[in-house]
Backbone as CSV, one residue per row, in Angstrom:
resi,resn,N_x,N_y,N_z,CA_x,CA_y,CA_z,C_x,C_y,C_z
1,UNK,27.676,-7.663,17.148,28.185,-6.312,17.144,27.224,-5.398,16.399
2,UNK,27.247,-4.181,16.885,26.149,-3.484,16.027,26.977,-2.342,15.475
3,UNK,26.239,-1.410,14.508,26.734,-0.516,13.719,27.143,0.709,14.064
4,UNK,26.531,0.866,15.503,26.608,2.264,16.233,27.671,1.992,17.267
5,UNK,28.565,3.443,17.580,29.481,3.058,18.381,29.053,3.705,19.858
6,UNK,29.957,3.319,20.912,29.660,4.017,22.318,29.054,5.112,22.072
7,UNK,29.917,5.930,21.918,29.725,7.546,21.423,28.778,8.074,21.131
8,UNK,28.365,7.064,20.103,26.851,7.980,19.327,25.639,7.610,19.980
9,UNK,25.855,6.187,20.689,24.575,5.790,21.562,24.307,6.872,22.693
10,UNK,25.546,7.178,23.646,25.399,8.166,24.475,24.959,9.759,23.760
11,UNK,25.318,10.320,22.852,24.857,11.323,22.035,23.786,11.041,21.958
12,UNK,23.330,9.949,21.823,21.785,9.873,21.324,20.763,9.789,22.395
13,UNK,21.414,9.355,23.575,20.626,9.222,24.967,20.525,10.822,25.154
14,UNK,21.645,11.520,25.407,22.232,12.635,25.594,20.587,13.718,25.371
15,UNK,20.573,13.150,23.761,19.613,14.087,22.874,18.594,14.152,23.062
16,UNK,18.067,12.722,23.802,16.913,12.164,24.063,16.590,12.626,25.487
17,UNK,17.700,12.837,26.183,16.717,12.964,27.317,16.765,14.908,27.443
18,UNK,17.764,15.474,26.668,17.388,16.885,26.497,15.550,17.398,25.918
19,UNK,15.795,15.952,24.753,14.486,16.829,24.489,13.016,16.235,25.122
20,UNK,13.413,15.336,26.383,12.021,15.177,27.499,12.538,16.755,28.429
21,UNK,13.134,16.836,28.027,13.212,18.354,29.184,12.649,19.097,28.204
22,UNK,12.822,19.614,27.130,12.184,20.607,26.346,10.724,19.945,26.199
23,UNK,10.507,19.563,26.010,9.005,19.221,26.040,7.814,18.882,27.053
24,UNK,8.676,19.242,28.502,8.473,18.995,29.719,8.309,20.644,29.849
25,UNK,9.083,21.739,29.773,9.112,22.868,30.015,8.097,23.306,28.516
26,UNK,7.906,23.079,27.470,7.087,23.694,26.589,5.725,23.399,27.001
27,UNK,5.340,21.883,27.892,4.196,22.044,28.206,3.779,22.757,29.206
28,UNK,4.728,22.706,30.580,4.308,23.850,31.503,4.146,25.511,31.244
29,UNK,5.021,25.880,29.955,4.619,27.363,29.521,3.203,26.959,28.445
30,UNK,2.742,26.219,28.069,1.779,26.216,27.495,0.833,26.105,28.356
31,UNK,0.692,25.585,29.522,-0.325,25.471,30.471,-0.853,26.845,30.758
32,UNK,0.355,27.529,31.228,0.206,29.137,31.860,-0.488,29.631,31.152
33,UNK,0.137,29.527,29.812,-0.660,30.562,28.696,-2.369,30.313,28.884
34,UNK,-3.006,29.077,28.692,-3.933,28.450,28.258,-4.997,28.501,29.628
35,UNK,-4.481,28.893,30.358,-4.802,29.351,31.976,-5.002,30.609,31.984
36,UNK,-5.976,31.759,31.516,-5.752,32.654,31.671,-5.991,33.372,33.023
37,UNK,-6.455,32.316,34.194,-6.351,33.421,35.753,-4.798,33.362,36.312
38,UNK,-3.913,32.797,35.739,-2.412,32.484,35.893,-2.055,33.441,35.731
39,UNK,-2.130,33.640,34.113,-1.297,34.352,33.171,-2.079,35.650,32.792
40,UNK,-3.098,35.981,32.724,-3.661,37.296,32.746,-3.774,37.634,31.515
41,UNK,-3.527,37.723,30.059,-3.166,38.152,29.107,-4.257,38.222,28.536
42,UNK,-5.176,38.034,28.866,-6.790,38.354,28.206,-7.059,38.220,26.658
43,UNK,-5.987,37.321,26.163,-6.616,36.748,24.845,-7.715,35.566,25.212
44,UNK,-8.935,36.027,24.221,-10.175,35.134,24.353,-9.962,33.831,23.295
45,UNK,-8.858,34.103,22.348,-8.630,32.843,21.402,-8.056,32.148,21.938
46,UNK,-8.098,30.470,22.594,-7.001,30.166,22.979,-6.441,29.163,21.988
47,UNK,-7.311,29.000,20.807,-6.703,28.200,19.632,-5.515,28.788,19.061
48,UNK,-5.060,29.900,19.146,-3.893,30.405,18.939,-2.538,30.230,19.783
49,UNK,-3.068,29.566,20.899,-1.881,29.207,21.642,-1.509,27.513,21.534
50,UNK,-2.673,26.778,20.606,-2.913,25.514,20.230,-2.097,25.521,19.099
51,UNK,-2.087,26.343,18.161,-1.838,26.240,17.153,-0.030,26.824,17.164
52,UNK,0.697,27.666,18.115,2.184,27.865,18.276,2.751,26.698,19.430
53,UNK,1.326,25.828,20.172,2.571,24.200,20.781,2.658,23.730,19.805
54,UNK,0.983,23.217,18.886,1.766,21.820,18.347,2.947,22.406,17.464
55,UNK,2.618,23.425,16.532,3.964,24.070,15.937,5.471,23.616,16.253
56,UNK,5.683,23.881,17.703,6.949,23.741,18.224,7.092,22.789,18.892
57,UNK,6.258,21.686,19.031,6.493,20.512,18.895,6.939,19.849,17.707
58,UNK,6.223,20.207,16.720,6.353,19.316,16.043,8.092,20.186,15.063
59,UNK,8.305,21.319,15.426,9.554,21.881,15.084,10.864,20.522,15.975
60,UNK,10.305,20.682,17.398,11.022,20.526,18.166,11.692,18.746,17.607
61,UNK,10.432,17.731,17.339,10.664,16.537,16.915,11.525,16.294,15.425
62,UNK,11.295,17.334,15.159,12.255,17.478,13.043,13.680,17.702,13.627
63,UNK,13.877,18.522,14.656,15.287,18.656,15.071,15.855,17.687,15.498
64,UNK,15.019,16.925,16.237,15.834,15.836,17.105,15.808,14.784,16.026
65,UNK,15.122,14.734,15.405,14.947,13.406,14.881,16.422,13.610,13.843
66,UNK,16.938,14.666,13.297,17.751,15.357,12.294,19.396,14.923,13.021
67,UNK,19.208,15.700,14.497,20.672,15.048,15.000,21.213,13.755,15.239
68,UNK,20.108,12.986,15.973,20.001,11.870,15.844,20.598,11.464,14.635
69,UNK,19.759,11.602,13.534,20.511,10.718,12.197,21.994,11.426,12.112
70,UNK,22.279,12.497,12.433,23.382,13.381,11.820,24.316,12.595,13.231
71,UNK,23.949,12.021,14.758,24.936,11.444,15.149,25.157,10.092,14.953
72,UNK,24.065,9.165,14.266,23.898,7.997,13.867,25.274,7.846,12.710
73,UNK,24.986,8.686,11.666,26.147,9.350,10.774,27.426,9.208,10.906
74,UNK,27.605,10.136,11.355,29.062,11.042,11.986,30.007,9.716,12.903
75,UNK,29.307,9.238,13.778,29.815,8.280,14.977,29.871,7.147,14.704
76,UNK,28.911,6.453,13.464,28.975,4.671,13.656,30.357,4.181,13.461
77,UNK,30.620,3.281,13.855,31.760,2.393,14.337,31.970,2.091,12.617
78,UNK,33.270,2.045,12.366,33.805,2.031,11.171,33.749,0.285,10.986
79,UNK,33.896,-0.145,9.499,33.762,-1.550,9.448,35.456,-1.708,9.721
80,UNK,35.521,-3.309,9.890,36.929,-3.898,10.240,37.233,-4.619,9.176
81,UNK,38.068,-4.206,8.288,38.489,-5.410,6.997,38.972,-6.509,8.011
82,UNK,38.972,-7.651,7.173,39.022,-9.079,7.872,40.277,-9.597,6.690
């Protein structure tokens, strides 16, 4: 038997596969940007658009990693006195 219950495993799939979608859509708007015959915006820095992904990546991974524990938490299967 393990420590986690139904609930929180699915919460946690839940979370997990939300955030392959967010990080699936942050890379295609980062592409555009970093493309400038796409996107037009005529900034010549494009280390500045390097420097707001990994940012929100690495925002994006502190969050998940946060609910995760906070549904790991909240949901594990209570012990059974014997």
């Amino acid at each position: 038997m393990g420590i986690v219950s139904k609930k929180a495993k699915i919460a946690v799939y839940g979370i997990l596969i939300l955030e392959i979608g967010f990080l699936i859509r942050t890379y295609i708007i980062y592409s555009f940007y970093t493309n400038d015959e796409t996107y037009g915006d005529g900034v010549a820095d494009l280390s500045k658009y390097d420097d707001d992904f990994y940012l929100t990546i690495f925002i994006s991974f502190v969050v998940t990693a946060i609910l995760i524990l906070a549904c790991i938490l909240f949901l594990k299967r209570n012990k059974v006195a014997k």
